[in-house]
C-alpha positions as CSV (number, residue, x, y, z in Angstrom):
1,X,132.6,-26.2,60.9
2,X,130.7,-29.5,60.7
3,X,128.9,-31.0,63.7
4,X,129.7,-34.8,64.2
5,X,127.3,-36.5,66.5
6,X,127.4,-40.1,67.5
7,X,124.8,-42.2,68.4
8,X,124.3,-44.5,71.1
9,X,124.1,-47.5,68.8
10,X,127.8,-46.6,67.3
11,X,128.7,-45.8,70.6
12,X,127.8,-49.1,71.7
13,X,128.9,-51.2,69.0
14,X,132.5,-49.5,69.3
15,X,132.8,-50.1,73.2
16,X,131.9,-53.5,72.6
17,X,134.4,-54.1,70.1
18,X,137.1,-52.1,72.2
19,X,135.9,-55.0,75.5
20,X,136.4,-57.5,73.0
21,X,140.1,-56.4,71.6
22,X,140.7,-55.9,75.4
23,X,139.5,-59.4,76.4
24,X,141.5,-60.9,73.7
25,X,144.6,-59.3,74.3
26,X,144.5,-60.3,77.9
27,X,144.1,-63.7,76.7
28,X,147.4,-63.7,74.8
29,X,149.2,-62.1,77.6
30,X,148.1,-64.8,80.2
31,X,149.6,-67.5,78.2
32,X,153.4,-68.3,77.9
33,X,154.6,-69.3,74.3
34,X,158.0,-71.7,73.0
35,X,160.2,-70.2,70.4
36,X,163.7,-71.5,68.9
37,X,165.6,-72.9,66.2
38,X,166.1,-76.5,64.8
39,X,169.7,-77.2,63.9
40,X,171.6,-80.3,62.7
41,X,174.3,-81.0,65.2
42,X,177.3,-81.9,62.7
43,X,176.4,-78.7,59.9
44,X,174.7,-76.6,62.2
45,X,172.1,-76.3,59.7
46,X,168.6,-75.4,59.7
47,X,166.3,-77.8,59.9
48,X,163.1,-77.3,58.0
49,X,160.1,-79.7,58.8
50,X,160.6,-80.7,62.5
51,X,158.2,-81.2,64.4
52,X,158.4,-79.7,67.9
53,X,155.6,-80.4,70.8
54,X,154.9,-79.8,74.1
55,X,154.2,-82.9,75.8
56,X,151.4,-84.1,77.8
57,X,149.5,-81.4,75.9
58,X,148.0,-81.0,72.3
59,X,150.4,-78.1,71.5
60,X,153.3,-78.0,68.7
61,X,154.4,-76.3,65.7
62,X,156.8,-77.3,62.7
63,X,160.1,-75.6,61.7
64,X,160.2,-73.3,58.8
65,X,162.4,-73.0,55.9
66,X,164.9,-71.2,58.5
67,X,164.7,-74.1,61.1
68,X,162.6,-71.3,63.4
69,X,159.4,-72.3,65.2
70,X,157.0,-70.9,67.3
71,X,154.1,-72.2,69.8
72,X,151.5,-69.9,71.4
73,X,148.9,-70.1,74.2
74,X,151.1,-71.9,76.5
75,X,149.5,-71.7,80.4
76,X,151.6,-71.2,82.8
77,X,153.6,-74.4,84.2
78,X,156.4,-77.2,83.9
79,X,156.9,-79.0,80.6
80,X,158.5,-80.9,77.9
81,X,159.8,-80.0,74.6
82,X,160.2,-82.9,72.0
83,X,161.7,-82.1,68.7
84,X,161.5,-85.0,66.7
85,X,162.6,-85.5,62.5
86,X,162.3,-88.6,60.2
87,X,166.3,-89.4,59.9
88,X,167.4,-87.7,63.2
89,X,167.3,-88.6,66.6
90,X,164.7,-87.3,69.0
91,X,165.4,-84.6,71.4
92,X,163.6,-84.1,74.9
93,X,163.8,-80.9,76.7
94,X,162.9,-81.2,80.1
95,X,161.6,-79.2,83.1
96,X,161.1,-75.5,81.3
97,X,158.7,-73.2,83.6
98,X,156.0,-71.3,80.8
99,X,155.4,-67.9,82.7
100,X,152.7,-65.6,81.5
101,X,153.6,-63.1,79.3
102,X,156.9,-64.4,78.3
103,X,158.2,-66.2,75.7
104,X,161.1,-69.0,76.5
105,X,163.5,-69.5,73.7
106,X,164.2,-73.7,73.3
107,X,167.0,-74.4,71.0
108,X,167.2,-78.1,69.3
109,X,170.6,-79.6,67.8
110,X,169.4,-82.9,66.4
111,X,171.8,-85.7,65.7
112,X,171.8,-87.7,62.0
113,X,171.1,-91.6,62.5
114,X,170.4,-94.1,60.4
115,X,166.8,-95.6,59.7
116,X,166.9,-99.4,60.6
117,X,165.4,-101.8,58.4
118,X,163.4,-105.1,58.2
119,X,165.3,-107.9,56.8
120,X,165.0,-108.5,52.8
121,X,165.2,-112.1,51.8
122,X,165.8,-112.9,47.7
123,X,165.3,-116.1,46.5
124,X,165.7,-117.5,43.1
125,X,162.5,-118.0,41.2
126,X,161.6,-119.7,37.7
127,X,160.2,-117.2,34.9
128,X,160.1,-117.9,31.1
129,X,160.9,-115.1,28.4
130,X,159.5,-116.8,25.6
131,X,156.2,-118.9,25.8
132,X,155.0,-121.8,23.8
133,X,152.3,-119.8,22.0
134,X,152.9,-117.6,19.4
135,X,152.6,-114.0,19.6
136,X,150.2,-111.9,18.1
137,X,152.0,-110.1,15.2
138,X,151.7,-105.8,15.9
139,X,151.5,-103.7,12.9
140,X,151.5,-99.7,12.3
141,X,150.4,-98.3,9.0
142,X,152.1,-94.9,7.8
143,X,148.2,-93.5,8.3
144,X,147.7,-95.5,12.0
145,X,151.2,-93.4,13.1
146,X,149.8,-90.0,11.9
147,X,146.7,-90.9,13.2
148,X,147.8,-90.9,16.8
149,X,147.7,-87.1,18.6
150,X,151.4,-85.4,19.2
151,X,153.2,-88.7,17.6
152,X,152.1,-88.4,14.1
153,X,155.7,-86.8,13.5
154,X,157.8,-88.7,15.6
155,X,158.0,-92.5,15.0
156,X,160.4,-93.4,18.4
157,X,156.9,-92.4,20.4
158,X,155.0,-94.1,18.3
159,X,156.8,-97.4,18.5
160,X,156.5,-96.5,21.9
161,X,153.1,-97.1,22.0
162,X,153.0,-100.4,20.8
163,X,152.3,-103.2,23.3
164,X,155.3,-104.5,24.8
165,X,157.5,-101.7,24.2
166,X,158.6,-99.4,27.0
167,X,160.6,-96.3,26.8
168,X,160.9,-92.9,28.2
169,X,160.8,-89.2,27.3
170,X,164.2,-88.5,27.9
171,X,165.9,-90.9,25.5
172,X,165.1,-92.2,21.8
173,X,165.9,-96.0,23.1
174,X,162.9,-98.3,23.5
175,X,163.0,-102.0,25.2
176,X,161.3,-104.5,23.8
């Protein structure tokens, strides 16, 4: 049978530890927190990427994939809950009591409107397509085309590359 013997430095070092996880956890308890869900009001779908805050404070949280959210470390007191999303209306919560130790579940069913915007205003303009000087004639050798890296085999990316010519990856049309 072995003999294990502590000393009074571990013994130390593991009350202090044990105060500290003590102090912490008291911490946690003494402070209320906010949970809920996010849901539009017409599909009753979840609304990821809301942001929800507690006002008159620098508390809040966004809403996961699921529309779920959580904020911690409330103190105890009266509040308002804002929920707000680009695209939706803002909801206020008033007048919820944060106890200690508990959490209060805030639900938010946020209604679609549209974004307003600033007035566009198109007038006609003057623009030439073809100027009084000549261009300057573009050439490509059979050597230039395999010259160039990844388009040496392919001659619609090569014309590509010429000035003035504009295209894309997904088609083999160019525009001049």
């Amino acid at each position: 049978m072995e003999m294990v013997f502590i000393t009074r430095k571990k013994f130390y070092t593991a009350a202090a530890i044990i105060l500290l996880v003590l102090i912490f956890a008291s911490q946690l308890l003494a402070n209320g927190s906010i949970k809920g869900l996010v849901l539009d009001r017409a599909t009753r779908q979840p609304l990821p990427g809301a942001n929800i805050r507690v006002l008159e404070t620098s508390l809040g949280a966004v809403s996961g994939f699921d529309g779920r959210f959580v904020i911690a470390q409330i103190s105890d007191g009266m509040y308002a809950v804002e929920a707000t999303l680009l695209g939706y209306q803002a909801q206020r919560i008033e007048n919820k009591f944060i106890i200690a130790g508990a959490a209060l579940e805030v639900n938010f069913e946020l209604t679609e409107v549209a974004i307003p915007l600033n007035e566009i205003i198109v007038t006609p303009g003057h623009f030439t397509i073809m100027q009084n000087e000549p261009a300057v004639r573009q050439a490509l050798t059979r050597e230039e085309i395999q010259a160039i890296p990844h388009f040496g085999e392919d001659i619609y990316r090569a014309v590509q590359r010429l000035p003035g010519i504009s295209g894309n990856d997904f088609s083999a049309k160019f525009t001049v």
